[in-house]
N, C-alpha and C positions, 0 to 999 in steps of 0.2 A: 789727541785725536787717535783712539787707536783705529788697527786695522785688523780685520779677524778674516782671514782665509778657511773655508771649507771645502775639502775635496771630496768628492764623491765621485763613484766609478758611472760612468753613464750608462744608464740602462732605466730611459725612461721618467724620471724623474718630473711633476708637474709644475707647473708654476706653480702653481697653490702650495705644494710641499717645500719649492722652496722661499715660497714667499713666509713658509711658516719658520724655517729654519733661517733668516734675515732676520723675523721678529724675535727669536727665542735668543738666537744671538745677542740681537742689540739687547732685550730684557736683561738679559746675564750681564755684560758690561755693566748696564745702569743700576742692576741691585747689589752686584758685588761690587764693584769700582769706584762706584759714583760716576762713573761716565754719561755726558750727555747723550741722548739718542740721535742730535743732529748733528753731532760731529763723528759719528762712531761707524763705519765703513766696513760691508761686510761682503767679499767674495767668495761664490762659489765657482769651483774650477768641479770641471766633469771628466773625469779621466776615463781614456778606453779600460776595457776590460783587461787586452792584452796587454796593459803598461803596468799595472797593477800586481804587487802577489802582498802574499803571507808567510809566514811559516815558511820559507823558501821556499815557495811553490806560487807559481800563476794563479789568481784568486779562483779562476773559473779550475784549475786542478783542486786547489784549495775545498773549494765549495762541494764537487764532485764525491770528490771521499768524504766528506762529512754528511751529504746525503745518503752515502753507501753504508755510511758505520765503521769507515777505515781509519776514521782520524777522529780522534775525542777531543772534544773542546776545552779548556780549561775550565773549572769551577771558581779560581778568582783571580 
């Protein structure tokens, strides 16, 4: 029975996106695992923005300079 946690920062997010991120889940269990799709349990957790960083930095700093040009992103 597995259990697949998804976090995501809140800001918005639709049912529909994450009704697609439930199904994408469970599909992934079931082509790589062999996992049933009716025992295979998937939450999304919505985390504030301000709980959130990167790069040791608050996502929304984070994000900030990378809009500016001040912080390059990795290539892999």
């Amino acid at each position: 029975m597995p259990i697949v946690t998804i976090q995501i920062t809140r800001e918005g997010t639709t049912p529909d996106q994450k009704a697609a991120l439930i199904k994408g889940a469970t599909n992934l269990l079931a082509d790589v695992l062999n996992k049933l799709p009716s025992l295979t349990f998937v939450i999304i957790q919505e985390v504030e923005m301000e709980d959130w960083g990167v790069n040791g930095l608050p996502a929304a700093e984070h994000r900030r300079l990378i809009a500016a040009g001040s912080l390059d992103m990795p290539t892999h």
